[in-house]
PyMOL Python script that loads the backbone (N, CA, C, O; Angstrom):
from pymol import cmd

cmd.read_pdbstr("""\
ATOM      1  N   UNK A   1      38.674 -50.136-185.037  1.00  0.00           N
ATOM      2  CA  UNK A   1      38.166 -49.429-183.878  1.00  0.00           C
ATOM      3  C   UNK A   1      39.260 -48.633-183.180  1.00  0.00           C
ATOM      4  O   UNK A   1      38.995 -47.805-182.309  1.00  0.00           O
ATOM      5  N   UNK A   2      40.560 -48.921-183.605  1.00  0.00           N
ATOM      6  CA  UNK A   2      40.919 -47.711-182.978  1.00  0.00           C
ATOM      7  C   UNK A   2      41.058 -46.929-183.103  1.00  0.00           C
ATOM      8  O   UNK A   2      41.451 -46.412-182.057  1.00  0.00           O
ATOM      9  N   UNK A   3      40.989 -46.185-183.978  1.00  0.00           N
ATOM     10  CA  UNK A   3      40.721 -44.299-184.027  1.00  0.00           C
ATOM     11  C   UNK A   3      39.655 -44.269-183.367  1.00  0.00           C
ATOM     12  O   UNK A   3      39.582 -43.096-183.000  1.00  0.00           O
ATOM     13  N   UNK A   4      38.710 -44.851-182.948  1.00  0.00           N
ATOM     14  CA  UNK A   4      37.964 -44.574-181.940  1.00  0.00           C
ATOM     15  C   UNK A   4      38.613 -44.405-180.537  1.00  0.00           C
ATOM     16  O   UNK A   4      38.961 -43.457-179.834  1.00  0.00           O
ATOM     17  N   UNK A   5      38.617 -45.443-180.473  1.00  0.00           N
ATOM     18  CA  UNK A   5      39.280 -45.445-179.267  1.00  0.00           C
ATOM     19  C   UNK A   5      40.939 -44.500-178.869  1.00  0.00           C
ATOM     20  O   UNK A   5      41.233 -44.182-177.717  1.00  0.00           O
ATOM     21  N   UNK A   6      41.525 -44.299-179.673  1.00  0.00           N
ATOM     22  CA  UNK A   6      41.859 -42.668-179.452  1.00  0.00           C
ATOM     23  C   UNK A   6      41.653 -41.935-179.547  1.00  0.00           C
ATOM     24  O   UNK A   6      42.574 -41.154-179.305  1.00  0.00           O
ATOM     25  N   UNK A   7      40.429 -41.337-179.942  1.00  0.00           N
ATOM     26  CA  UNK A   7      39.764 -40.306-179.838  1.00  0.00           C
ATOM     27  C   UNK A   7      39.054 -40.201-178.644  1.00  0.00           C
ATOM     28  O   UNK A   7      39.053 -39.123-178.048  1.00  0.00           O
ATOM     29  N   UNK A   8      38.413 -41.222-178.181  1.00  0.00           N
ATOM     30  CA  UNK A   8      37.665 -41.277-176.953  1.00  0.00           C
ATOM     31  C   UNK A   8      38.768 -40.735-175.716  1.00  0.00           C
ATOM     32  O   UNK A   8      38.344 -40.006-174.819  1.00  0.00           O
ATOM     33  N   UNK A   9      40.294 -41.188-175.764  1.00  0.00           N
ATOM     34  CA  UNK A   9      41.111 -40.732-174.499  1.00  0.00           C
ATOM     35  C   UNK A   9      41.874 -39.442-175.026  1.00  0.00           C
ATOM     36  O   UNK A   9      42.880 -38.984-174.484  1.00  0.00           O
ATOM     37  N   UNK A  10      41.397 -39.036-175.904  1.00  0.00           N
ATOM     38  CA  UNK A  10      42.079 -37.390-176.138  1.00  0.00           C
ATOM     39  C   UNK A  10      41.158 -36.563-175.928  1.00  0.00           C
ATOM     40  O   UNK A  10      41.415 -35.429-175.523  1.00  0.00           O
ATOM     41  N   UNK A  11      39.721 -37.049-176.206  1.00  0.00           N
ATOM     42  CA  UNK A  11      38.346 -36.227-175.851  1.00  0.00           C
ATOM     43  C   UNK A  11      38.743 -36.035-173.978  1.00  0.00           C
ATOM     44  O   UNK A  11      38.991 -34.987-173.382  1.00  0.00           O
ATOM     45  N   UNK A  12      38.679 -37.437-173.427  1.00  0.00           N
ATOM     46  CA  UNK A  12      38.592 -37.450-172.177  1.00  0.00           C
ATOM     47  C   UNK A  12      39.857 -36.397-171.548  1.00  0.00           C
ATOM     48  O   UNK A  12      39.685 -35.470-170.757  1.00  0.00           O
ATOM     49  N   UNK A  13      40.930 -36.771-172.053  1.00  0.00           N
ATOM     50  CA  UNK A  13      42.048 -36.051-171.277  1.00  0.00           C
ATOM     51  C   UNK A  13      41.980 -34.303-171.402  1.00  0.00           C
ATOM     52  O   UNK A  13      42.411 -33.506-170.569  1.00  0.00           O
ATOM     53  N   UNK A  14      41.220 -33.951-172.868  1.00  0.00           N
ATOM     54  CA  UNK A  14      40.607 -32.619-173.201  1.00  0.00           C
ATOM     55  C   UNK A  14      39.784 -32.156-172.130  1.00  0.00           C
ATOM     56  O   UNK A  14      39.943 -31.046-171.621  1.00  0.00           O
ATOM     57  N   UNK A  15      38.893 -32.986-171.766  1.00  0.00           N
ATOM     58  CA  UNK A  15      37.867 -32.675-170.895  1.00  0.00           C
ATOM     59  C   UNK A  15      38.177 -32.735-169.383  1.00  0.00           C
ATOM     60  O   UNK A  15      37.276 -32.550-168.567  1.00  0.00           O
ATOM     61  N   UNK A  16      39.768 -33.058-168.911  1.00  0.00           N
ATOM     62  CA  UNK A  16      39.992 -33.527-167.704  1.00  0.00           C
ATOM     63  C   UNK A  16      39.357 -34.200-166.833  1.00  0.00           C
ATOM     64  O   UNK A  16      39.178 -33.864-165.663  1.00  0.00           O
ATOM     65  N   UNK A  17      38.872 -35.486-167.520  1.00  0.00           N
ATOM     66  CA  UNK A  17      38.020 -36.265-166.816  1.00  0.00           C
ATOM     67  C   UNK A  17      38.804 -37.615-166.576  1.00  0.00           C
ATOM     68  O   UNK A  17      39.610 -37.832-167.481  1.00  0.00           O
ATOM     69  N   UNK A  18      38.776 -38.518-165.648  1.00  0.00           N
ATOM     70  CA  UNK A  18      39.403 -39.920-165.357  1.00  0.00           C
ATOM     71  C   UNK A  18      38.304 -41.031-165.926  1.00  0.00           C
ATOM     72  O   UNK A  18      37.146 -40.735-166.218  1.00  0.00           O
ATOM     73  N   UNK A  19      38.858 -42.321-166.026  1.00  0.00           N
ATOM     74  CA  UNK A  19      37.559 -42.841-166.937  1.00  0.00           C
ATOM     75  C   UNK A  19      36.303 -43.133-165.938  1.00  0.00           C
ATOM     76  O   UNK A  19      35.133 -43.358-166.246  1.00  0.00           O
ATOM     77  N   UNK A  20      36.795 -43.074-164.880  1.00  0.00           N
ATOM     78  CA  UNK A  20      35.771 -43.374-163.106  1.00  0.00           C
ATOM     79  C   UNK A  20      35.039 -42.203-163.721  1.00  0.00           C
ATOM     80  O   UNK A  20      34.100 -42.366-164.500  1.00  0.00           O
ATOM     81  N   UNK A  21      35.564 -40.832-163.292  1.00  0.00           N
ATOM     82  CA  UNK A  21      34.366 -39.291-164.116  1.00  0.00           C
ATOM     83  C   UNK A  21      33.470 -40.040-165.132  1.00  0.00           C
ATOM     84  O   UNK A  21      32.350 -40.538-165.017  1.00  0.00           O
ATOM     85  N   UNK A  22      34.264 -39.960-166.077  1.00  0.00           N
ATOM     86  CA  UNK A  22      33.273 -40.675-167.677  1.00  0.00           C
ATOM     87  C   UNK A  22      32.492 -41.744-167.590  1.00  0.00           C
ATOM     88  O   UNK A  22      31.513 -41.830-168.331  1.00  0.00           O
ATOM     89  N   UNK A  23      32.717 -42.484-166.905  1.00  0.00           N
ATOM     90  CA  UNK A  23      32.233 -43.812-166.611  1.00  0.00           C
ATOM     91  C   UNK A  23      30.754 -43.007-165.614  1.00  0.00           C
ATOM     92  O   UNK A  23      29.775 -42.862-166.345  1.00  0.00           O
ATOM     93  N   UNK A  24      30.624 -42.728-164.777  1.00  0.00           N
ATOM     94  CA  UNK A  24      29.409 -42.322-164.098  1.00  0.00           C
ATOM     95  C   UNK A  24      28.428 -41.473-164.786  1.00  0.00           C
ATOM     96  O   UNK A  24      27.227 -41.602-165.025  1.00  0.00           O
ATOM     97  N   UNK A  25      29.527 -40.331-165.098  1.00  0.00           N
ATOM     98  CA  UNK A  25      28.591 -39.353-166.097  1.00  0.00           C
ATOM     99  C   UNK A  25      27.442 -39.724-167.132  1.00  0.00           C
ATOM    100  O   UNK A  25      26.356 -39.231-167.436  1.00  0.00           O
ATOM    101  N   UNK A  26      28.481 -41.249-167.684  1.00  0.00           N
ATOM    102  CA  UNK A  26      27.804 -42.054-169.058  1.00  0.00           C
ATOM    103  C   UNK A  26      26.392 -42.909-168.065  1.00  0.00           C
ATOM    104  O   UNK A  26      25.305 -43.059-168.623  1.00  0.00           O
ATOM    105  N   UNK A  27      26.539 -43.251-167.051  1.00  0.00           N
ATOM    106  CA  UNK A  27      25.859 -44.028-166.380  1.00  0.00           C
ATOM    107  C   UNK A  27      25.800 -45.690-166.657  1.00  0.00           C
ATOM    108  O   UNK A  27      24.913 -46.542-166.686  1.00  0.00           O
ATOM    109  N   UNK A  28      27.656 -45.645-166.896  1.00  0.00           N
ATOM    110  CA  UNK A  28      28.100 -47.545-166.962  1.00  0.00           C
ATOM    111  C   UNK A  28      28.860 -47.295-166.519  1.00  0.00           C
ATOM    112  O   UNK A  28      29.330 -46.200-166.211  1.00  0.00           O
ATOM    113  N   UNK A  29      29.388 -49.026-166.283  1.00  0.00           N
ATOM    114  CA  UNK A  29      30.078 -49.429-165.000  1.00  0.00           C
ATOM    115  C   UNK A  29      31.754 -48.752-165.767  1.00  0.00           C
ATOM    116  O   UNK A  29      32.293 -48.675-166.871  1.00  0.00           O
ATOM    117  N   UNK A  30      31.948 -48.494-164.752  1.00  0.00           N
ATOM    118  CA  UNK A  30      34.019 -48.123-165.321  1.00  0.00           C
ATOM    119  C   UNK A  30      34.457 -49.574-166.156  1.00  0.00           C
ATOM    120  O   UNK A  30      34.873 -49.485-167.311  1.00  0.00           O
ATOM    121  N   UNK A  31      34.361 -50.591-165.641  1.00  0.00           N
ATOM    122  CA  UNK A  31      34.836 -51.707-166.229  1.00  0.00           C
ATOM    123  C   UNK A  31      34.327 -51.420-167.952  1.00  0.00           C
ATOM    124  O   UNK A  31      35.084 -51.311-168.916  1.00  0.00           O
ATOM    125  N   UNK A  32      33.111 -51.359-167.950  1.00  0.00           N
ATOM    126  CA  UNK A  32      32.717 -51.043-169.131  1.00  0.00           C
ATOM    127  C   UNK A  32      33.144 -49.878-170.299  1.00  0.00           C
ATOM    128  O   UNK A  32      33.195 -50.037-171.518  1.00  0.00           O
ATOM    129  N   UNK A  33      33.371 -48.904-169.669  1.00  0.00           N
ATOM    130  CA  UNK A  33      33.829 -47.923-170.097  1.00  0.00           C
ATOM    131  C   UNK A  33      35.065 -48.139-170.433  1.00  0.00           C
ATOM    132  O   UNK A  33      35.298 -47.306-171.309  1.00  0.00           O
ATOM    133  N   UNK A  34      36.106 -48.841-170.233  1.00  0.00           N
ATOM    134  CA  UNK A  34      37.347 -49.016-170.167  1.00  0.00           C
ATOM    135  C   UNK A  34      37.570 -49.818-171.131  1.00  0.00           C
ATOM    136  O   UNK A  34      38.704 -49.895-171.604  1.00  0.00           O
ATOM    137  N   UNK A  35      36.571 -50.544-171.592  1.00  0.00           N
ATOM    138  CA  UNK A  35      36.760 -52.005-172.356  1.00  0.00           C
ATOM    139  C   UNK A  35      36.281 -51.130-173.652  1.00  0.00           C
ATOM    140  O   UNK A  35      36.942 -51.472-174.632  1.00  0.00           O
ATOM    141  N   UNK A  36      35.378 -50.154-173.941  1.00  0.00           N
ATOM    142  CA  UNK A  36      35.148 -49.548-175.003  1.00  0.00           C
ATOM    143  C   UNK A  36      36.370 -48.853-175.406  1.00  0.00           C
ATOM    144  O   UNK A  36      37.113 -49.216-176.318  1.00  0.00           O
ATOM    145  N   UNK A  37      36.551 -47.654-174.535  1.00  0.00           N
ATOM    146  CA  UNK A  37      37.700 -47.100-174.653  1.00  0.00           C
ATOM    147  C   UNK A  37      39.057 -47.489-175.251  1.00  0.00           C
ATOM    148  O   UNK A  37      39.753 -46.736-175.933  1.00  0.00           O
ATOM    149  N   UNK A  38      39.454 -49.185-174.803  1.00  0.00           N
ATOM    150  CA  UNK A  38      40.502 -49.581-175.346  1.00  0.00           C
ATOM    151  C   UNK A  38      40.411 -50.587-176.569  1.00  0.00           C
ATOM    152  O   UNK A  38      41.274 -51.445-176.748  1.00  0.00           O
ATOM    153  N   UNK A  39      39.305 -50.428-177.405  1.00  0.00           N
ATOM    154  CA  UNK A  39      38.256 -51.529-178.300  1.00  0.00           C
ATOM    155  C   UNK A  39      38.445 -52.928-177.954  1.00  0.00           C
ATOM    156  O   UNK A  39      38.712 -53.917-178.636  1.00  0.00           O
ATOM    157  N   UNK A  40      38.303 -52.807-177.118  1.00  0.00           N
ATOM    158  CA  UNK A  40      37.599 -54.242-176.272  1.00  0.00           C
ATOM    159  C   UNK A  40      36.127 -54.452-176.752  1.00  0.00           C
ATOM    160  O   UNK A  40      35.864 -55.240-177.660  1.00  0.00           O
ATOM    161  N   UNK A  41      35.463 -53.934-176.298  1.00  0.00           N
ATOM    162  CA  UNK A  41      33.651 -53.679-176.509  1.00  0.00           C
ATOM    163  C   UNK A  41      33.597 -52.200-177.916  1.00  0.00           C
ATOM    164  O   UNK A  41      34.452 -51.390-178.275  1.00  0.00           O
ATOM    165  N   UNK A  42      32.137 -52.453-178.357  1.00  0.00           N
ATOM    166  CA  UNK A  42      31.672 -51.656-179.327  1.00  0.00           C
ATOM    167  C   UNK A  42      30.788 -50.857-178.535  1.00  0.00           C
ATOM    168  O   UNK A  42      30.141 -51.528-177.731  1.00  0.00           O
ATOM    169  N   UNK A  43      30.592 -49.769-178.522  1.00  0.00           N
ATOM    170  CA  UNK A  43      29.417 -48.985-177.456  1.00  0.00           C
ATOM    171  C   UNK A  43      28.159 -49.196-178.155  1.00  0.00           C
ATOM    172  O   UNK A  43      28.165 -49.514-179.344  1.00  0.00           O
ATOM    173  N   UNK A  44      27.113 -49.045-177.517  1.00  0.00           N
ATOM    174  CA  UNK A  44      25.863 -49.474-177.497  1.00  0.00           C
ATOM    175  C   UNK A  44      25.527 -47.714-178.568  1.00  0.00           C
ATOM    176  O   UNK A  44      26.186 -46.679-178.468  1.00  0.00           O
ATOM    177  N   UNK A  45      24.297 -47.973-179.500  1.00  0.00           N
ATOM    178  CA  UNK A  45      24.080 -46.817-180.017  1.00  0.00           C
ATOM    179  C   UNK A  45      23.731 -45.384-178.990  1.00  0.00           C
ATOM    180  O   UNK A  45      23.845 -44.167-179.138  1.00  0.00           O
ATOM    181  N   UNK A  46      23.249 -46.303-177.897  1.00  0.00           N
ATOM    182  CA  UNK A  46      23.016 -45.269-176.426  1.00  0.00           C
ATOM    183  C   UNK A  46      24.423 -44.778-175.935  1.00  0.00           C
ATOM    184  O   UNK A  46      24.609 -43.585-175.693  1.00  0.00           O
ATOM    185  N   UNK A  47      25.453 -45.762-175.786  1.00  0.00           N
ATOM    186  CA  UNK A  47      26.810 -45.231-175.275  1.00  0.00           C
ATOM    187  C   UNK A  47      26.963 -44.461-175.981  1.00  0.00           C
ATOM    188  O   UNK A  47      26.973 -43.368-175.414  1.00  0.00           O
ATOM    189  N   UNK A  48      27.153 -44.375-177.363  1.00  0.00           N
ATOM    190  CA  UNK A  48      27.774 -43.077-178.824  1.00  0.00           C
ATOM    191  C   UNK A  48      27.225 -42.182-178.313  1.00  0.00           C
ATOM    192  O   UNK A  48      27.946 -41.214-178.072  1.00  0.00           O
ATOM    193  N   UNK A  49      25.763 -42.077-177.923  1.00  0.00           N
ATOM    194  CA  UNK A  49      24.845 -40.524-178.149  1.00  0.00           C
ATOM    195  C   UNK A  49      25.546 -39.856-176.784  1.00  0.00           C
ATOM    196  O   UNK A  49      25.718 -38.639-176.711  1.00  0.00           O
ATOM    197  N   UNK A  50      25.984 -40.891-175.569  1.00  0.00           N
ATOM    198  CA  UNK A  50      25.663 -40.045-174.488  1.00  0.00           C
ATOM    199  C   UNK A  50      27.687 -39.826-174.225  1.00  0.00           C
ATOM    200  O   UNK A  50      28.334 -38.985-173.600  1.00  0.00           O
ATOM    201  N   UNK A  51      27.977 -40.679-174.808  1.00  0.00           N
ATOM    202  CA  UNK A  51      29.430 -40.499-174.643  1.00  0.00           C
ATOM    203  C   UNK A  51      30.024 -38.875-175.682  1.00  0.00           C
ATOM    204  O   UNK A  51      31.008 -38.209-175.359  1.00  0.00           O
ATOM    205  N   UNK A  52      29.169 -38.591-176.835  1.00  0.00           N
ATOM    206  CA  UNK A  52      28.862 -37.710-177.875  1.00  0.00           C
ATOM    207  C   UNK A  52      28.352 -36.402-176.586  1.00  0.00           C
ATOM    208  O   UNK A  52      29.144 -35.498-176.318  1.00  0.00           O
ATOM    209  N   UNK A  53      27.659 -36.443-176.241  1.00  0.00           N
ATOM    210  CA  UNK A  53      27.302 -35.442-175.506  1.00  0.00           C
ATOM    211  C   UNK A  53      28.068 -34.947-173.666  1.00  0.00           C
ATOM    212  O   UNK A  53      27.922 -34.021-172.869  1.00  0.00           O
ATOM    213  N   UNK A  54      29.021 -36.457-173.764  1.00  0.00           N
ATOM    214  CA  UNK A  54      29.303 -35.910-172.692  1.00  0.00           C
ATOM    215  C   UNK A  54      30.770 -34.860-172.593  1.00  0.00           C
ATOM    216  O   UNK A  54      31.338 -34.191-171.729  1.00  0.00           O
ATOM    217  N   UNK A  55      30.967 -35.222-174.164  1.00  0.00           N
ATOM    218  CA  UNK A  55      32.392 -34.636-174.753  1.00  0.00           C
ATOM    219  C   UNK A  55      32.094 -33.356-175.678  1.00  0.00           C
ATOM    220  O   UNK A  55      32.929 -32.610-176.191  1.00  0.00           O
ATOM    221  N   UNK A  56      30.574 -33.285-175.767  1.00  0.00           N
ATOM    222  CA  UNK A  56      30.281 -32.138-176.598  1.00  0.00           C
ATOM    223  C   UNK A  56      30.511 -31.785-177.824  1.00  0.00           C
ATOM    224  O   UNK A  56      30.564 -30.606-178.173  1.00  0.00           O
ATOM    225  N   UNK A  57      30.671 -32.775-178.600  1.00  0.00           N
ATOM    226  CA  UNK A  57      31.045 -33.341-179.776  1.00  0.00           C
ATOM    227  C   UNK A  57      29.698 -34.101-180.483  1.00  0.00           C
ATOM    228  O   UNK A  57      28.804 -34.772-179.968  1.00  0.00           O
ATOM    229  N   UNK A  58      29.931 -33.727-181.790  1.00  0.00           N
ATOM    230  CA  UNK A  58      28.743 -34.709-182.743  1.00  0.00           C
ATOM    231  C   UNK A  58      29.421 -36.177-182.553  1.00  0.00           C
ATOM    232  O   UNK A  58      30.625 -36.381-182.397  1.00  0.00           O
ATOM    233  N   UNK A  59      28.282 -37.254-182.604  1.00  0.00           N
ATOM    234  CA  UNK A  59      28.630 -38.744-182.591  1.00  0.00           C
ATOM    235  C   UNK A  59      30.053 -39.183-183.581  1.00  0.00           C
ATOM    236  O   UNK A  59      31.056 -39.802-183.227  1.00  0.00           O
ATOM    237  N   UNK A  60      29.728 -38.649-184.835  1.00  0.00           N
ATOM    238  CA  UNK A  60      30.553 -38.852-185.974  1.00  0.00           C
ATOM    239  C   UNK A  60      32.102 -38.467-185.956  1.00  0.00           C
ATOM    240  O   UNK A  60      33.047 -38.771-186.683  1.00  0.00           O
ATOM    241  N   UNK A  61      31.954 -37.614-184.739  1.00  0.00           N
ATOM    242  CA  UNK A  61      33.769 -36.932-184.360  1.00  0.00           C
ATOM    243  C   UNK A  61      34.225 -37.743-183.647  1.00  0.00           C
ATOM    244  O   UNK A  61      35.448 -37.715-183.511  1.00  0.00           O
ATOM    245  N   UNK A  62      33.283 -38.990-182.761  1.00  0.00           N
ATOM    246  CA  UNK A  62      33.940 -39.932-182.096  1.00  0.00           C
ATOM    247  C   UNK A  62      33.685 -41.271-182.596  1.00  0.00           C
ATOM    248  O   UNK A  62      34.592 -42.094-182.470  1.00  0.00           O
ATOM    249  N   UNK A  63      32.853 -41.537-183.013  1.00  0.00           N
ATOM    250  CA  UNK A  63      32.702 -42.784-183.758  1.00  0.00           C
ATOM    251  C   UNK A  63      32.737 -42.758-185.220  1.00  0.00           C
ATOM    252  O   UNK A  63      32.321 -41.785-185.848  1.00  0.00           O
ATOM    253  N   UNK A  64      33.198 -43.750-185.753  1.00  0.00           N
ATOM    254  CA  UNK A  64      33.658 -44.367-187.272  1.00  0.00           C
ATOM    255  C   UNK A  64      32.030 -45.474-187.305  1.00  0.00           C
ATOM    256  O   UNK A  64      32.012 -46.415-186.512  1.00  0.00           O
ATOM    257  N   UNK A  65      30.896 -45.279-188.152  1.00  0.00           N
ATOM    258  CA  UNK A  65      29.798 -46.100-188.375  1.00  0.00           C
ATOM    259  C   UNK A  65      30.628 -47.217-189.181  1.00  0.00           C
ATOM    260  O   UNK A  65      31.612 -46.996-189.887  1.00  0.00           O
ATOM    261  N   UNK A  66      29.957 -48.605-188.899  1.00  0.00           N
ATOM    262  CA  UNK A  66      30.479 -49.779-189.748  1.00  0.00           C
ATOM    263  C   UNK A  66      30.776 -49.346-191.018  1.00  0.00           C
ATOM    264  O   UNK A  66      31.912 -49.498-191.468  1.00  0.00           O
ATOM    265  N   UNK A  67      29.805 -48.772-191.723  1.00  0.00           N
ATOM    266  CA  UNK A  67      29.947 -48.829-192.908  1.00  0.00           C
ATOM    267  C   UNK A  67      31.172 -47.695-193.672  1.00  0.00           C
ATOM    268  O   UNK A  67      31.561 -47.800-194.835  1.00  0.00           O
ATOM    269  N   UNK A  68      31.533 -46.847-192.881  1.00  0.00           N
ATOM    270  CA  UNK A  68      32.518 -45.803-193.405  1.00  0.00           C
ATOM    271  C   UNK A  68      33.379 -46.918-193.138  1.00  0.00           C
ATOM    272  O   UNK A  68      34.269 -47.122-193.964  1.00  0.00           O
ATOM    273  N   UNK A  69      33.277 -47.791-192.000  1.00  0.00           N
ATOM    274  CA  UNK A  69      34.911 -48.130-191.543  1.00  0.00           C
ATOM    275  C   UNK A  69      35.239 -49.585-192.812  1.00  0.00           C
ATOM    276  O   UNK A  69      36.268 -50.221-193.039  1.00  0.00           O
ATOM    277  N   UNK A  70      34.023 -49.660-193.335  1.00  0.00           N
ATOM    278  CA  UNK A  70      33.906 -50.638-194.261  1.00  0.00           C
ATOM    279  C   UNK A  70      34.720 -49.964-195.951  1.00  0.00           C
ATOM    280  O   UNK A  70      35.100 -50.698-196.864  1.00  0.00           O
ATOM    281  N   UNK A  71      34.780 -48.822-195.944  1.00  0.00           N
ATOM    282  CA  UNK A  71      34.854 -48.344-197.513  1.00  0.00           C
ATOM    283  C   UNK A  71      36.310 -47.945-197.160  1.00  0.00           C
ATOM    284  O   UNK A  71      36.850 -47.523-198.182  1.00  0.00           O
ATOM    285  N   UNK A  72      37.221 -47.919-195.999  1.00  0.00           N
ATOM    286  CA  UNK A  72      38.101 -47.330-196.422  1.00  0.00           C
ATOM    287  C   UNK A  72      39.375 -48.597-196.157  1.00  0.00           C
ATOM    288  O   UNK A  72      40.541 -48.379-196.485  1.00  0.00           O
TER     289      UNK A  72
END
""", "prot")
cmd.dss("prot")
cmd.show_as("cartoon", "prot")
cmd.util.cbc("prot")
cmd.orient("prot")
């Protein structure tokens, strides 16, 4: 999970957003957001789509699916 999770704070810092911004935008708690961000937590298939759209990015540019992360 972590190329996710650096991707998620290079998207964010791209987007000049703080994770408090991202965190509301997404409509979860910052705590939450923070714990994904640093792969603490796995995002919900709802977090991917809306975290995906809040960076303007396809899902797949920010998330690794189990199964790719499985073959390599």
């Amino acid at each position: 999970m972590a190329k996710n999770t650096n991707r998620l704070k290079v998207l964010r810092a791209s987007a000049n957003l703080s994770q408090l911004d991202t965190a509301i935008e997404a409509g979860i708690p910052q705590h939450r957001y923070w714990l994904i961000e640093n792969g603490y937590r796995e995002p919900t298939p709802d977090e991917r789509s809306t975290l995906a759209k809040i960076f303007k990015v396809a899902e797949s540019e920010v998330f690794q699916t189990p199964a790719a992360e499985a073959t390599r």
